[in-house]
CHARMM-style PDB file with segment names, atoms N, HN, CA, C and O in Angstrom:
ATOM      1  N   UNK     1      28.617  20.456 -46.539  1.00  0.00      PROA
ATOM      2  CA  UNK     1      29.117  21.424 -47.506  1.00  0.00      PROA
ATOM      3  C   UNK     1      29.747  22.578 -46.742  1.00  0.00      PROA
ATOM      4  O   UNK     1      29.031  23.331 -46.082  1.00  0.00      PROA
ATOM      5  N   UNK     2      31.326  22.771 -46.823  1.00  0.00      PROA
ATOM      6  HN  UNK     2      31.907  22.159 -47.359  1.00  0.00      PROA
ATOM      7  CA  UNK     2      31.280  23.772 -46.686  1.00  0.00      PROA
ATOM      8  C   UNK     2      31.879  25.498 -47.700  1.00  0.00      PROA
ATOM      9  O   UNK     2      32.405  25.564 -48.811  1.00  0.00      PROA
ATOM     10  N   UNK     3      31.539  26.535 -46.820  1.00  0.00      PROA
ATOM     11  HN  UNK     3      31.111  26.481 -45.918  1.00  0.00      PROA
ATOM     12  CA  UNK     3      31.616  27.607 -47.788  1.00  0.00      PROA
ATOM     13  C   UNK     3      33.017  27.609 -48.607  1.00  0.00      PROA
ATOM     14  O   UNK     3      33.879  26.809 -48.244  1.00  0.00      PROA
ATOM     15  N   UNK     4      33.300  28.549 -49.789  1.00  0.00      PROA
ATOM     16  HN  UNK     4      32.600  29.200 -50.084  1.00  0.00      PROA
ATOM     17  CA  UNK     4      34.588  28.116 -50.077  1.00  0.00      PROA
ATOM     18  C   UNK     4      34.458  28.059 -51.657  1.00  0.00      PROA
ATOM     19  O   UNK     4      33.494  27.849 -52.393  1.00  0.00      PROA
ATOM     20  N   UNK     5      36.037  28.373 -51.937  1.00  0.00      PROA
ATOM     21  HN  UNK     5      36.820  28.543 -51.339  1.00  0.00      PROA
ATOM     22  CA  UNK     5      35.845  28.376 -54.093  1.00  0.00      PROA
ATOM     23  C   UNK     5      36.913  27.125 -53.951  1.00  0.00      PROA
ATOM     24  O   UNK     5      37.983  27.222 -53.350  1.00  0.00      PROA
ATOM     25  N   UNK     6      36.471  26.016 -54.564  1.00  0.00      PROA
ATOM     26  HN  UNK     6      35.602  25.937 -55.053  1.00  0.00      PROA
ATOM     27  CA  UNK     6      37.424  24.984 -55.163  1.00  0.00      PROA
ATOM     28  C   UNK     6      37.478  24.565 -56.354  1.00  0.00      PROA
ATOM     29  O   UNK     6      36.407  24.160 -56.806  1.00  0.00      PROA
ATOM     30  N   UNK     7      38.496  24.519 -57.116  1.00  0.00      PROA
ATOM     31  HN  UNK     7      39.366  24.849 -56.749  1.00  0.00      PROA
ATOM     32  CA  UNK     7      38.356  24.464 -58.430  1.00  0.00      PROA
ATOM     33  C   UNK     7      39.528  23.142 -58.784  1.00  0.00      PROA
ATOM     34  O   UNK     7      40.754  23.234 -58.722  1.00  0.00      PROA
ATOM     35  N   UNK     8      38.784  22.033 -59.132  1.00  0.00      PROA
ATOM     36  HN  UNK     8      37.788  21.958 -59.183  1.00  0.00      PROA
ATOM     37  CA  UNK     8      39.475  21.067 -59.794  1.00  0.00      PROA
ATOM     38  C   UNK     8      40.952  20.673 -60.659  1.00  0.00      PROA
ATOM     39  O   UNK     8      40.838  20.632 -61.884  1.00  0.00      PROA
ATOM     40  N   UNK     9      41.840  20.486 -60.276  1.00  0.00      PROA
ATOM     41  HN  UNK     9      41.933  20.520 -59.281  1.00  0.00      PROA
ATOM     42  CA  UNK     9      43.271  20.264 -61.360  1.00  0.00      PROA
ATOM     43  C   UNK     9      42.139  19.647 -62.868  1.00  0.00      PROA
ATOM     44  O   UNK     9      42.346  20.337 -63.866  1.00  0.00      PROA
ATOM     45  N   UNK    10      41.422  18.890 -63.016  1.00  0.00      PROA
ATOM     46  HN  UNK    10      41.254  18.329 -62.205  1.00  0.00      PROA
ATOM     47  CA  UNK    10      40.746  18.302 -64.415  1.00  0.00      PROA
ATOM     48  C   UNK    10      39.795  19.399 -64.647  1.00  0.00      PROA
ATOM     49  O   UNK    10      39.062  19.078 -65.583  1.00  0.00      PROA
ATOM     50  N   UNK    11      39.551  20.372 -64.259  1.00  0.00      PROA
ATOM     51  HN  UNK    11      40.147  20.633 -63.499  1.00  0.00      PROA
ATOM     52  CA  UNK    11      37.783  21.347 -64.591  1.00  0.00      PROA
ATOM     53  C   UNK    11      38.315  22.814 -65.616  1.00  0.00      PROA
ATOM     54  O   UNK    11      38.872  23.866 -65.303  1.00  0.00      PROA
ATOM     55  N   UNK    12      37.791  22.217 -67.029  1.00  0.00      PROA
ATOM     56  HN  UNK    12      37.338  21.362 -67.283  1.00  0.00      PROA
ATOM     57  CA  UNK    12      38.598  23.094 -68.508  1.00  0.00      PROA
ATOM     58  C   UNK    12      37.137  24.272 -68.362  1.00  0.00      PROA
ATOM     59  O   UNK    12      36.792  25.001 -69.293  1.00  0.00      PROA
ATOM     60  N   UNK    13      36.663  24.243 -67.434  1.00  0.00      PROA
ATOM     61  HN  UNK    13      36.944  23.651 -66.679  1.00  0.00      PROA
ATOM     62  CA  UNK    13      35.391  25.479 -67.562  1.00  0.00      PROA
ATOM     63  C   UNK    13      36.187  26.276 -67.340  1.00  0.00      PROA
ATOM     64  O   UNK    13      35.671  27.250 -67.887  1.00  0.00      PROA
ATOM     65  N   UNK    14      37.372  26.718 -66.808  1.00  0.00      PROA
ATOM     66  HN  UNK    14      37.791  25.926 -66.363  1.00  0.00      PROA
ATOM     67  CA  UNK    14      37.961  27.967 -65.992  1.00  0.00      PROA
ATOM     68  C   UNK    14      39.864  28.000 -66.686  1.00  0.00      PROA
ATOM     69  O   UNK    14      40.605  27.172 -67.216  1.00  0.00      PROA
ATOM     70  N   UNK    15      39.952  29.202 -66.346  1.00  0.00      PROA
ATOM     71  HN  UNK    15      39.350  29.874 -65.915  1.00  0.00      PROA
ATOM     72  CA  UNK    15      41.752  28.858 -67.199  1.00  0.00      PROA
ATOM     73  C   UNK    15      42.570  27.954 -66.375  1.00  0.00      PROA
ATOM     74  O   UNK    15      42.283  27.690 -65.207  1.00  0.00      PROA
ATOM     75  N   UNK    16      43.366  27.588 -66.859  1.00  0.00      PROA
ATOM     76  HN  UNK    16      43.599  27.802 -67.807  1.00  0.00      PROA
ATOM     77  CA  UNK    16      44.315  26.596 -66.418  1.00  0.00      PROA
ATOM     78  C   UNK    16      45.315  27.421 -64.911  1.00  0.00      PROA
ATOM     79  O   UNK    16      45.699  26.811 -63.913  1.00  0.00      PROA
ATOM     80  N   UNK    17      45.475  28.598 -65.143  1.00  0.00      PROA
ATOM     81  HN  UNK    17      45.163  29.093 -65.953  1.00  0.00      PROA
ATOM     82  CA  UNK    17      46.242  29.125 -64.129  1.00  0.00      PROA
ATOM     83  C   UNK    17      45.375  28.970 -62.665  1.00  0.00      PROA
ATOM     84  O   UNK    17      45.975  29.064 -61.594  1.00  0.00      PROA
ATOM     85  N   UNK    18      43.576  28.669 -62.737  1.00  0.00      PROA
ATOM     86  HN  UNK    18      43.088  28.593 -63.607  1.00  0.00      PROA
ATOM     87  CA  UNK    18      43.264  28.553 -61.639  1.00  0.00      PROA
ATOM     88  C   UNK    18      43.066  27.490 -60.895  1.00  0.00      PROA
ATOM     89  O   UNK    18      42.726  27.432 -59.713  1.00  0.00      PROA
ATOM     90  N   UNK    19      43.458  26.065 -62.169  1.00  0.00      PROA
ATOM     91  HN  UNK    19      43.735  26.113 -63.129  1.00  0.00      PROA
ATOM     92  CA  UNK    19      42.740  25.095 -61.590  1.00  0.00      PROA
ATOM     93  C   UNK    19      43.147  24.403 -60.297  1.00  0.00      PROA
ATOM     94  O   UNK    19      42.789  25.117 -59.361  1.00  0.00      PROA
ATOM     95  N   UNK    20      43.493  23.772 -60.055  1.00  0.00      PROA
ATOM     96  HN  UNK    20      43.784  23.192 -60.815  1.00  0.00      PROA
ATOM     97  CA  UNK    20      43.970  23.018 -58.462  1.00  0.00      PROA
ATOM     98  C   UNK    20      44.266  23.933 -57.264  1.00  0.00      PROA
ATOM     99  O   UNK    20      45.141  23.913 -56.397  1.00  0.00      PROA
ATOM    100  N   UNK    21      43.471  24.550 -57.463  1.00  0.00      PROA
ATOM    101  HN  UNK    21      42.760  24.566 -58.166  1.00  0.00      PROA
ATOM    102  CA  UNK    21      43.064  25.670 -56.286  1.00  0.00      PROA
ATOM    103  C   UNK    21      42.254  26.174 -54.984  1.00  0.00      PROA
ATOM    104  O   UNK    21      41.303  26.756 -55.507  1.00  0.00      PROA
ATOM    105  N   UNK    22      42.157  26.238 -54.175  1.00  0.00      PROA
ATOM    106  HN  UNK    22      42.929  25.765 -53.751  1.00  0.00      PROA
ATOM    107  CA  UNK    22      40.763  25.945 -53.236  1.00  0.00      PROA
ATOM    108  C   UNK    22      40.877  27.460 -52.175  1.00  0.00      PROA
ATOM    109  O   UNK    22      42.004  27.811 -51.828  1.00  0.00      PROA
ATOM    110  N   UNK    23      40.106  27.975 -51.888  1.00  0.00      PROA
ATOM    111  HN  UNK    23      39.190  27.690 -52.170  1.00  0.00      PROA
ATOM    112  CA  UNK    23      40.291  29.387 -50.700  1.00  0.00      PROA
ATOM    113  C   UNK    23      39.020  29.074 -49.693  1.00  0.00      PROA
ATOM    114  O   UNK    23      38.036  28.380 -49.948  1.00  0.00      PROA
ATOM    115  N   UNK    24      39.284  29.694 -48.633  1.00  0.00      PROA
ATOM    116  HN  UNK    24      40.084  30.258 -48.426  1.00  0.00      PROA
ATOM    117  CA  UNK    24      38.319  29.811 -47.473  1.00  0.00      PROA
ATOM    118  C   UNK    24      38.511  31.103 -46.614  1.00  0.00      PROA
ATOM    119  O   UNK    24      39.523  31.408 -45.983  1.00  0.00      PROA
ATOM    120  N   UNK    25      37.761  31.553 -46.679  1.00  0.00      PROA
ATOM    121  HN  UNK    25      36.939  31.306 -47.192  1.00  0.00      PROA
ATOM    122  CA  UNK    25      37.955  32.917 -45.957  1.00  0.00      PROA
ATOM    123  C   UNK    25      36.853  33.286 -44.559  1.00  0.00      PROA
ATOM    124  O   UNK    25      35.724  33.775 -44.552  1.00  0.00      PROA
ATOM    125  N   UNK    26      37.634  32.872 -43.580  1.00  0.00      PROA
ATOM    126  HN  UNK    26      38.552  32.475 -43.586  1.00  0.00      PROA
ATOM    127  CA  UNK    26      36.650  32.312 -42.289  1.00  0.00      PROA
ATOM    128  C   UNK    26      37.441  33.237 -40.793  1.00  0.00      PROA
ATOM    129  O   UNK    26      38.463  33.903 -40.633  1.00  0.00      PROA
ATOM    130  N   UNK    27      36.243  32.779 -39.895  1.00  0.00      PROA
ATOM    131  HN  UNK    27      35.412  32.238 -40.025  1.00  0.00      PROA
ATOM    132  CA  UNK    27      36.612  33.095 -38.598  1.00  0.00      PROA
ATOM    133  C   UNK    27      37.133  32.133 -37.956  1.00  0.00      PROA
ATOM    134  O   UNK    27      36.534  31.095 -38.239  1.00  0.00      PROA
ATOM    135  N   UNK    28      38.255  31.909 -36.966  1.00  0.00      PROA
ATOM    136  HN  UNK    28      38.741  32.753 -36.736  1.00  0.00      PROA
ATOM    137  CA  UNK    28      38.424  31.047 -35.955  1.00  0.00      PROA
ATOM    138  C   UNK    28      37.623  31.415 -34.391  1.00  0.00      PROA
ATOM    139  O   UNK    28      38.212  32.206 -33.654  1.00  0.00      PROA
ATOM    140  N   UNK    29      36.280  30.819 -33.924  1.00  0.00      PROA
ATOM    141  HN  UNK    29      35.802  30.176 -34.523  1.00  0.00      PROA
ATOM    142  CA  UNK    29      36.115  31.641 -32.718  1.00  0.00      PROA
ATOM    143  C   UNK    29      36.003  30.705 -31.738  1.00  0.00      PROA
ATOM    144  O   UNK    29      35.603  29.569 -31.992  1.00  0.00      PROA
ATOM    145  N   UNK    30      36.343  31.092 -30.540  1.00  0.00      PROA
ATOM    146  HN  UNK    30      36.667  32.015 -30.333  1.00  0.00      PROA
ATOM    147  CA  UNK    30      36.266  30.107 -29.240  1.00  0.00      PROA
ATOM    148  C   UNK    30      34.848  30.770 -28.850  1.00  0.00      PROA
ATOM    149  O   UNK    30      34.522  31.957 -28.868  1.00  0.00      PROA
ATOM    150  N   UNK    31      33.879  29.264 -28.377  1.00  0.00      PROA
ATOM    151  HN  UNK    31      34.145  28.300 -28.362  1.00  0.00      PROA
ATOM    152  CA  UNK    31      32.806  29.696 -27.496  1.00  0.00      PROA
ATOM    153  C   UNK    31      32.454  29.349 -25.905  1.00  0.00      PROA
ATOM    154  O   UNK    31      31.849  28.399 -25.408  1.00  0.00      PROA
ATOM    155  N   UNK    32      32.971  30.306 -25.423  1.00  0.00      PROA
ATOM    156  HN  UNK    32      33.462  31.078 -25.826  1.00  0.00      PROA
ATOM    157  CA  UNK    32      32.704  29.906 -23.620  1.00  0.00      PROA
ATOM    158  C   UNK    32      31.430  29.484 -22.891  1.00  0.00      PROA
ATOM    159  O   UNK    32      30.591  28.964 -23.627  1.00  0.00      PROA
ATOM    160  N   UNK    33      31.212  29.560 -22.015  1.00  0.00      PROA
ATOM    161  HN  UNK    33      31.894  29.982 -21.417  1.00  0.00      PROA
ATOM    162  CA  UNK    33      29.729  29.725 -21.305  1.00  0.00      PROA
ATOM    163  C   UNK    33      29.499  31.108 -20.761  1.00  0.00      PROA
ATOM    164  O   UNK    33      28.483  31.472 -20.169  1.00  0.00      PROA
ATOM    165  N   UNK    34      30.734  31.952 -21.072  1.00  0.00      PROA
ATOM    166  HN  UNK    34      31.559  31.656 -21.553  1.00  0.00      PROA
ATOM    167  CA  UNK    34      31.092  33.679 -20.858  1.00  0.00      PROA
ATOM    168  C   UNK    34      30.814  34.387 -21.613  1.00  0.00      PROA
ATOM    169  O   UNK    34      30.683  35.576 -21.321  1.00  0.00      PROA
ATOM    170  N   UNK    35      30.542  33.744 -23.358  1.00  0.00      PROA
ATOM    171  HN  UNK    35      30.648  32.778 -23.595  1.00  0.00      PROA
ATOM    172  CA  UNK    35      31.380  34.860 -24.130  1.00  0.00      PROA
ATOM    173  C   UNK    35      31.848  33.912 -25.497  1.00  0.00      PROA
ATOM    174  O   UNK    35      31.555  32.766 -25.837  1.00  0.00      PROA
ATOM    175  N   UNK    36      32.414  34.599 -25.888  1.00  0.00      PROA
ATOM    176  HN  UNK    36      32.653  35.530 -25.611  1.00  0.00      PROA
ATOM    177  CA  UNK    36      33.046  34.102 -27.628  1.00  0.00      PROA
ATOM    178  C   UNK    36      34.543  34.848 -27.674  1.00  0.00      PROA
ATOM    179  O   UNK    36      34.844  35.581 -26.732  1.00  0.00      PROA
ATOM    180  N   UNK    37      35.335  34.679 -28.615  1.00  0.00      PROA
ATOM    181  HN  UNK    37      35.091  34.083 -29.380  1.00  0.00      PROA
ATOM    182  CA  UNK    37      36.590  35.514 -28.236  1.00  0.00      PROA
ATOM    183  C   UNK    37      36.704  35.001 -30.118  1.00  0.00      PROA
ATOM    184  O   UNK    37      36.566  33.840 -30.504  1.00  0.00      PROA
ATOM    185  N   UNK    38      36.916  35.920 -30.813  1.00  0.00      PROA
ATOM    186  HN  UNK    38      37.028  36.863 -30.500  1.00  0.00      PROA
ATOM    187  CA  UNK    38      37.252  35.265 -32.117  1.00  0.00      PROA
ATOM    188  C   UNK    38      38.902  35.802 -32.377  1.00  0.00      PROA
ATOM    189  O   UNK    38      39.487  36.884 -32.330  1.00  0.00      PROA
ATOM    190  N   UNK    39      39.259  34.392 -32.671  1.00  0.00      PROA
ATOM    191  HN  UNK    39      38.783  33.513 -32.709  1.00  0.00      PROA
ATOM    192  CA  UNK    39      40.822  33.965 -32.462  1.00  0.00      PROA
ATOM    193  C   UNK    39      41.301  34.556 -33.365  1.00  0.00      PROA
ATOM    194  O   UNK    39      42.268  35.277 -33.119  1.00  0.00      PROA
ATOM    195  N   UNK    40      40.775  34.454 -34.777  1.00  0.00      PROA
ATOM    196  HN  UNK    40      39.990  33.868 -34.977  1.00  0.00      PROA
ATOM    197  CA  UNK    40      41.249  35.028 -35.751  1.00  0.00      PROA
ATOM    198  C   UNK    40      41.220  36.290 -36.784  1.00  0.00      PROA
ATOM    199  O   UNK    40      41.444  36.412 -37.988  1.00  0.00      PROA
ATOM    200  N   UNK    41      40.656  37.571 -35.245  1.00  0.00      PROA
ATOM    201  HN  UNK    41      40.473  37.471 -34.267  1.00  0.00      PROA
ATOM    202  CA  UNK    41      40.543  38.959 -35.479  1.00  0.00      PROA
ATOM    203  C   UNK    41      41.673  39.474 -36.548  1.00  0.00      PROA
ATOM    204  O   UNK    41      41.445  40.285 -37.446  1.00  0.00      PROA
ATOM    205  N   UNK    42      42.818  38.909 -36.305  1.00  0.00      PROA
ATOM    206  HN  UNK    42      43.002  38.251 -35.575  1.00  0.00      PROA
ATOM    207  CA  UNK    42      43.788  39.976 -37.021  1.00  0.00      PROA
ATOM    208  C   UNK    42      44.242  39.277 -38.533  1.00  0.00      PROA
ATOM    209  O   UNK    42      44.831  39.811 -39.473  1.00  0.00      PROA
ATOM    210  N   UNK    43      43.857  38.213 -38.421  1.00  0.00      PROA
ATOM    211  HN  UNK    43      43.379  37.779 -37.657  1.00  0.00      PROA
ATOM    212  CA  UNK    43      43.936  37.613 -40.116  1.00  0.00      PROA
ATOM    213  C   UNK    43      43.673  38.275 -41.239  1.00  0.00      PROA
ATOM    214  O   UNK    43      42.501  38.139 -41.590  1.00  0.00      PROA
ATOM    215  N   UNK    44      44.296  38.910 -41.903  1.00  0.00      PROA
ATOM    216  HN  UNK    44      45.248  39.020 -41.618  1.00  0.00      PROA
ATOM    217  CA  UNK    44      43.368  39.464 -42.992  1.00  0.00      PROA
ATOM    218  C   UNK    44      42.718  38.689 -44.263  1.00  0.00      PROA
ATOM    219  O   UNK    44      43.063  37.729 -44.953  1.00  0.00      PROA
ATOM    220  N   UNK    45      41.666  39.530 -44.238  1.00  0.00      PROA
ATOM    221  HN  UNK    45      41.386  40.310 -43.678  1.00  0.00      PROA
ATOM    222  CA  UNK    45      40.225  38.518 -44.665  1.00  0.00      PROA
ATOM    223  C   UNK    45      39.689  39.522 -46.294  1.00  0.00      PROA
ATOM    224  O   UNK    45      39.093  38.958 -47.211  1.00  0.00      PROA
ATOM    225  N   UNK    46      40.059  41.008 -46.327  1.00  0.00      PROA
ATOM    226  HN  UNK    46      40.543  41.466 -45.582  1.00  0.00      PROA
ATOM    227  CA  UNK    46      39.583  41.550 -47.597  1.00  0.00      PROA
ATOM    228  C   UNK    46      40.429  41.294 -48.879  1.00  0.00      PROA
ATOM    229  O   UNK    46      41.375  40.520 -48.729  1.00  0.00      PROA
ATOM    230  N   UNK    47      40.246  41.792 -50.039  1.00  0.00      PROA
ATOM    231  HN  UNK    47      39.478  42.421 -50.160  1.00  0.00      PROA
ATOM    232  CA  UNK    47      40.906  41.396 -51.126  1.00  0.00      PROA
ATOM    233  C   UNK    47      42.508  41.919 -51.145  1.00  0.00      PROA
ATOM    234  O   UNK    47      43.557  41.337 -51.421  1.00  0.00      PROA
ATOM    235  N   UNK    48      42.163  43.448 -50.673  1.00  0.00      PROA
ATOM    236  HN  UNK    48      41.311  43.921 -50.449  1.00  0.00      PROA
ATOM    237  CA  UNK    48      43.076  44.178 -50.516  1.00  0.00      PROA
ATOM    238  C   UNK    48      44.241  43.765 -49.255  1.00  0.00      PROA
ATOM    239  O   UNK    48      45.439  44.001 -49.414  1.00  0.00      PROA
ATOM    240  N   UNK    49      43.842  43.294 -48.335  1.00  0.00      PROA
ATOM    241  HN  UNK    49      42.869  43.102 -48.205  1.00  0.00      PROA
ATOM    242  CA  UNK    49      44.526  42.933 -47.225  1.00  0.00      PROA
ATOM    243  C   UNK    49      45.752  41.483 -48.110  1.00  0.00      PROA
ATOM    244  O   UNK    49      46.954  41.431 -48.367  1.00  0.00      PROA
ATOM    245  N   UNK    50      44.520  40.505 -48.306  1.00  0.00      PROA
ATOM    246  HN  UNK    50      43.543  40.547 -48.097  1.00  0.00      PROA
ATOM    247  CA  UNK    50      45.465  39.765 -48.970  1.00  0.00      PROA
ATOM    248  C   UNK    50      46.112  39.942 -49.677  1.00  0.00      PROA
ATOM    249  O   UNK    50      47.185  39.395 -49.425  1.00  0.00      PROA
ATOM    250  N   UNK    51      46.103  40.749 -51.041  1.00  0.00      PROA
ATOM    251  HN  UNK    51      45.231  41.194 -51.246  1.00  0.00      PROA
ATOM    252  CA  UNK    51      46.575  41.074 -52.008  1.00  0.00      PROA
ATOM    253  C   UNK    51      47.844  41.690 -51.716  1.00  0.00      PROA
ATOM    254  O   UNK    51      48.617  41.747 -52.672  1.00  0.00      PROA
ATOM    255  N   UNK    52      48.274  42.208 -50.519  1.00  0.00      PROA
ATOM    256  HN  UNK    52      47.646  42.162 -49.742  1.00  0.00      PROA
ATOM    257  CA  UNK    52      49.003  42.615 -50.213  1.00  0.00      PROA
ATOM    258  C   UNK    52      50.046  41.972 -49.071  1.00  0.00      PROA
ATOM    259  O   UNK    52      51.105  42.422 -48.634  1.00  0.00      PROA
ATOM    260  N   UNK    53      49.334  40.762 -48.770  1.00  0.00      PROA
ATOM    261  HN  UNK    53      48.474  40.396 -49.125  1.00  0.00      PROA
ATOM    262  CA  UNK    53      50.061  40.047 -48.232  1.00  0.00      PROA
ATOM    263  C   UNK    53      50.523  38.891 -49.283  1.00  0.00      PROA
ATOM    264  O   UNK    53      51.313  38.065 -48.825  1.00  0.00      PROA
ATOM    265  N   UNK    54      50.198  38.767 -50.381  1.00  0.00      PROA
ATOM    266  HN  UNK    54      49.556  39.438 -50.753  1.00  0.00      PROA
ATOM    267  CA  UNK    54      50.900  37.920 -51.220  1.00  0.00      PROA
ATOM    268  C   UNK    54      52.008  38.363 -52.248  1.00  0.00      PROA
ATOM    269  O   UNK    54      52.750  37.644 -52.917  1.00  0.00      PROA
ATOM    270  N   UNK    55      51.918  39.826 -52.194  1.00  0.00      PROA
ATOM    271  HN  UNK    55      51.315  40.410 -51.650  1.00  0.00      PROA
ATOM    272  CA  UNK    55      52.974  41.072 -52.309  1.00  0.00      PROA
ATOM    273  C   UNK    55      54.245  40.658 -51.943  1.00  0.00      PROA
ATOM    274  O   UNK    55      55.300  40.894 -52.532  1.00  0.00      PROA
ATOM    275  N   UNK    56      54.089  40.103 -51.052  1.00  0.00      PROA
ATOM    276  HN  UNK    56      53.233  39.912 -50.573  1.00  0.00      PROA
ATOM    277  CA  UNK    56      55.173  40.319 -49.766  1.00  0.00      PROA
ATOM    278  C   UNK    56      55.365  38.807 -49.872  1.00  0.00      PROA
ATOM    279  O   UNK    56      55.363  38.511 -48.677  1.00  0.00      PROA
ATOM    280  N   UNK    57      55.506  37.822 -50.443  1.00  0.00      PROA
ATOM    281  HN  UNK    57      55.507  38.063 -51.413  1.00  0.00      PROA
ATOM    282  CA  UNK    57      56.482  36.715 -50.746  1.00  0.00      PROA
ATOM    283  C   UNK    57      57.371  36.833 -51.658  1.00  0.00      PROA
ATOM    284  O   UNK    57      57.305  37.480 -52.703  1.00  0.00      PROA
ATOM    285  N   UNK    58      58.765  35.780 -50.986  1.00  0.00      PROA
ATOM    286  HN  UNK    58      58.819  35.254 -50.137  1.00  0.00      PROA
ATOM    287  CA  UNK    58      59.550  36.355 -51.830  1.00  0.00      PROA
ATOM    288  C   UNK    58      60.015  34.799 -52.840  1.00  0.00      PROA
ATOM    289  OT1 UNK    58      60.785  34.891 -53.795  1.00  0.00      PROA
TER     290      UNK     58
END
């Protein structure tokens, strides 16, 4: 299992504008025998971050 909202194209519990939909909102991290380095520091990950990066399609 992993974490994550997926919502079915057939699933009438939810409105139609959400269905065939799926999100994951995660880290990418490398693990050394040094250390960890997480790859995907600058991704934005809050509502607001995204929200504002989906702003910005054209």
């Amino acid at each position: 299992i992993e974490p994550g909202l997926y919502i079915p194209e057939d699933c009438d519990t939810v409105p139609e504008k959400f269905r065939g939909i799926g999100i994951r909102i995660e880290d990418d991290v490398l693990v050394t025998r040094d250390g960890y380095q997480v790859l995907s520091h600058a991704v934005p990950k809050t509502i607001a971050e995204i929200e504002a990066i989906m702003q910005q399609r054209t």
